[in-house]
C-alpha positions in Angstrom: 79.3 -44.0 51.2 80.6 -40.9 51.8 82.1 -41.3 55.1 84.0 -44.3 52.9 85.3 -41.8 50.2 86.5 -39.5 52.5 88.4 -42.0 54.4 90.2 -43.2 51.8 91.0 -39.5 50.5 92.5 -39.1 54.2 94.8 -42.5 53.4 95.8 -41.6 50.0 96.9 -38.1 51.6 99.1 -39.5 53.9 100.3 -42.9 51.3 102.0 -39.7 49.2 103.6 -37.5 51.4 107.2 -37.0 50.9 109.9 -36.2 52.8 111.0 -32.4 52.3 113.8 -32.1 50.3 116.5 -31.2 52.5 119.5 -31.9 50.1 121.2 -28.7 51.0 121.4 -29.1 54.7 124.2 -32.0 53.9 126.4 -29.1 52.0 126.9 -27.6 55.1 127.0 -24.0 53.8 130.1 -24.9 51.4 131.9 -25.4 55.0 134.1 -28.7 55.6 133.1 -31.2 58.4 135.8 -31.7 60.7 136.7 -34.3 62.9 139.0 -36.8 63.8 140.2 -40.5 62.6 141.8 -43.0 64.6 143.2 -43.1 67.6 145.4 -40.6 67.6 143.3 -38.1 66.8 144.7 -36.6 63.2 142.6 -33.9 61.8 139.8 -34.8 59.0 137.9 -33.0 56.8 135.1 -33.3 54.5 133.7 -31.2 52.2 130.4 -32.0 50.8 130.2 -30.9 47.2 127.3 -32.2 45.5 123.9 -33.6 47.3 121.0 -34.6 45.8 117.7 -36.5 46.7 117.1 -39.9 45.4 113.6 -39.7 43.0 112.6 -43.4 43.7 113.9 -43.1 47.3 112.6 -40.0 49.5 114.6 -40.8 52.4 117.9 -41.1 50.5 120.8 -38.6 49.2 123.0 -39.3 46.7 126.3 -37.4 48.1 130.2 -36.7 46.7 133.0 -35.0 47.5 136.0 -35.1 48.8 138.4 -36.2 52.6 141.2 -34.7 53.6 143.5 -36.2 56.2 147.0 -35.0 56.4 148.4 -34.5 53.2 145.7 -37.2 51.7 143.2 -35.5 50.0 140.4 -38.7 48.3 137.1 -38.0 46.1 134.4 -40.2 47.3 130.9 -41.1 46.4 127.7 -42.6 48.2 124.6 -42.0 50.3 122.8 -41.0 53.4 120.0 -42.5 54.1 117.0 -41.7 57.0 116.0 -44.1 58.9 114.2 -42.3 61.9 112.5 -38.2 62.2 111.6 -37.5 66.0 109.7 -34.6 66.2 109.4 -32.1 69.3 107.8 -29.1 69.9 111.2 -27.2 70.0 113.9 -29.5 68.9 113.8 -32.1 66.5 115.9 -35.0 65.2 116.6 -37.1 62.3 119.3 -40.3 62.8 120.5 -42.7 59.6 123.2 -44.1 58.0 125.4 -43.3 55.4 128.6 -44.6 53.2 131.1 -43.3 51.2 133.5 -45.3 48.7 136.6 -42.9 48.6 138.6 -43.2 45.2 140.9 -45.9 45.2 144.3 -44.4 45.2 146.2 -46.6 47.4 146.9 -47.9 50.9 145.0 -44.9 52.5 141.5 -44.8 50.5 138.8 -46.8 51.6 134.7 -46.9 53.1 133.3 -44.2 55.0 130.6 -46.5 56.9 128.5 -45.0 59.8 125.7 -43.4 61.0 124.4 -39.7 61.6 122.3 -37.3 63.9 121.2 -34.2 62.2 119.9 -32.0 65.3 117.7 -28.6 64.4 115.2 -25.9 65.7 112.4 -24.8 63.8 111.8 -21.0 64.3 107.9 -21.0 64.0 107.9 -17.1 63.1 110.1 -16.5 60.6 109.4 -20.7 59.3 113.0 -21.5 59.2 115.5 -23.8 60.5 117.8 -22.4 63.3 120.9 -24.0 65.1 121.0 -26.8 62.9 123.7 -29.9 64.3 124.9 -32.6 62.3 127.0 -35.2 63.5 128.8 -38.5 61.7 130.1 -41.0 63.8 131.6 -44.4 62.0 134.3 -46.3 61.1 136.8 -45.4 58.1 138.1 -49.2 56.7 140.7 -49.2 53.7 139.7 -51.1 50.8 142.6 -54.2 51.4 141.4 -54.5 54.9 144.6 -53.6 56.7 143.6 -50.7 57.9 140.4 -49.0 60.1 140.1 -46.0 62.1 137.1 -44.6 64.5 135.7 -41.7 62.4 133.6 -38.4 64.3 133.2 -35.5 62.1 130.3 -32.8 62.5 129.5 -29.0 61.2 
C-alpha cells in the first residue's frame, strides 16, 4: 500500500509541473528583432512590447507590439506557442510557432505566421541563462491576399 501511495505522489509531481515562465526572454531586452522580408531583402524590425504567459496554457505567450518596414510602422497582436524543449548538458533548445495579426491599415498589414528556435546556455554556477539566440523564420501574407513575403528576423 505504500509503495502504491508513493507512486502516485511521484505522478501527481510530474502531472503539475509547469513550464518556467520565461515571458521576458521574448522582450528581447527592450531591443528590436531585425531581419529581412521578401525577396529583396528590405530591413524589418520588431519590437516586442508586452509578453505574457497564458494561465490556462503553460506553453503559450500572449505577445504585442509593433513592425517596422520602411516607412510602415503596424501594431500587431498574437502568440508564441512551444511545441518542443530539447535539453543538453550545455546547450539547449526550444522550437514553436507563433502568429501575429498586424493592425489593418491598408495594403501592407497583414499575418506574421511562422515558427521559432530560441537557442540558450545555462551557466550552472551563477544559475543563469547565457548566450541566449532566438530566431523567427516565416511568411508575412497581407490580409487581401495579394501580397506575401519570406520573413527571418532574430535578436
Amino acid at each position: 500500500m505504500k509503495n502504491i501511495l508513493l507512486f502516485f505522489l511521484f505522478i501527481s509531481t510530474f502531472a503539475s509541473a509547469q513550464m518556467p515562465n520565461i515571458s521576458t526572454v521574448w522582450l528581447n531586452n527592450s531591443m528590436p528583432y531585425t531581419g529581412t522580408i521578401g525577396d529583396q531583402k528590405e530591413v524589418m524590425k520588431i519590437m516586442v512590447e508586452i509578453s505574457e504567459q497564458n494561465r490556462k496554457n503553460d506553453q503559450e505567450y500572449f505577445i504585442s507590439g509593433y513592425s517596422v518596414v520602411e516607412n510602415t510602422n503596424s501594431k500587431f497582436e498574437g502568440k508564441l506557442k512551444i511545441t518542443k524543449y530539447k535539453n543538453g548538458k550545455k546547450r539547449s533548445s526550444i522550437f514553436g510557432e507563433y502568429e501575429f495579426a498586424e493592425e489593418p491599415k491598408g495594403k501592407h498589414s497583414g499575418i506574421l505566421k511562422g515558427n521559432f528556435i530560441y537557442t540558450f546556455m545555462w551557466n550552472a554556477k551563477t544559475q543563469k541563462i547565457q548566450q541566449q539566440y532566438i530566431q523567427f523564420i516565416g511568411d508575412w501574407a497581407s490580409y487581401d491576399g495579394t501580397l506575401t513575403y519570406k520573413t527571418n528576423w532574430k535578436n
